[in-house]
N, C-alpha and C positions, 0 to 999 in steps of 0.2 A: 504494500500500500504506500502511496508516494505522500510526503507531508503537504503536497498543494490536496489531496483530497481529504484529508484528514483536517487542512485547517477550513476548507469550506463546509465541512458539516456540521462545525462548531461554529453557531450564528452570534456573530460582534452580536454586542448588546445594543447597536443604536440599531442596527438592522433588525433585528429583533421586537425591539420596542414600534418599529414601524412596520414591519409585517404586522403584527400582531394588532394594532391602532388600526389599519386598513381593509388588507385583505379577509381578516380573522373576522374582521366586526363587522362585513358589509351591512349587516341590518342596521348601521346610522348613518348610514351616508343614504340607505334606501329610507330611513325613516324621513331623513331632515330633505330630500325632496321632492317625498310625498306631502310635506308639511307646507314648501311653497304653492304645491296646484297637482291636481290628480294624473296618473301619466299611465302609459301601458306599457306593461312590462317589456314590453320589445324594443324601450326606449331606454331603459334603467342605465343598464350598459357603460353605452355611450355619456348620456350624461353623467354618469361619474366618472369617465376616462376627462369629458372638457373640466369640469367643474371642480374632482378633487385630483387630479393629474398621475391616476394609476387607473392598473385594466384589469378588471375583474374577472377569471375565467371566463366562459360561454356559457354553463350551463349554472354554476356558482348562485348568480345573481334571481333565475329563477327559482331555485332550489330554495335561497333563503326568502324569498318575495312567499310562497305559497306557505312555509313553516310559520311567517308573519300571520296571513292571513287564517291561519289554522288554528295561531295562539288571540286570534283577535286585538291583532297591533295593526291591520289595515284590511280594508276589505273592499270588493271588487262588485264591480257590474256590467255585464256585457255590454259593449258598444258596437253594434253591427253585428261583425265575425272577431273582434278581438274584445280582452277585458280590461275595464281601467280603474287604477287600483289610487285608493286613496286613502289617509291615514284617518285612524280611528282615536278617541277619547283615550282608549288605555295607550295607545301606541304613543304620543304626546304624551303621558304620563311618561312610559317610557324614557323618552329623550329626555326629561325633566330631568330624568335619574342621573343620566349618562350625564346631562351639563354640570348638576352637581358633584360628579365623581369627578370630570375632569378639573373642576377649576378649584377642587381640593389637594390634585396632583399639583397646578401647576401654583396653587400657595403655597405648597412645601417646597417649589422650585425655586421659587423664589425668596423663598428665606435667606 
């Protein structure tokens, strides 16, 4: 085993902390832009690739869009031939949580 593959499976800690802030958690980044206007999943994607400047799998995004609407953090209604999915009372509860966690991480940051 060569030490370049040995030291890429050990993830630095800042890569780490942004994987994990990102890809790990796409259900905020799908919450907080179903919270600007209702969209259809087929658009998720994309706008999180303009908007928070990573790419989320292909299939990722709907996977956690339906586990959402399962746990009742958004819920959908046919539009034509496609669904459009829009954020619900607990799912804003939700994000409520998630801004209070982060911005106790980043008071401790800045200490």
């Amino acid at each position: 085993m060569s030490r370049n593959y040995v030291w890429k499976t050990i993830m630095l800690p800042f890569f780490h902390l942004q994987k994990t802030n990102t890809k790990d958690n796409l259900w905020i980044y799908i919450l907080l832009l179903l919270k600007e206007k209702d969209v259809y999943g087929w658009e998720l994607p994309k706008m999180i690739e303009q908007k928070y400047g990573f790419k989320p799998g292909k299939i990722t995004p709907y996977r956690v869009l339906y586990r959402l609407e399962e746990d009742a953090f958004v819920q959908s209604k046919a539009d034509q031939r496609r669904r459009v999915y829009k954020i619900t009372d607990k799912g804003s509860e939700e994000l409520k949580k998630a801004k209070e966690f982060y911005q106790f991480i980043l008071n401790e940051l800045n200490k």
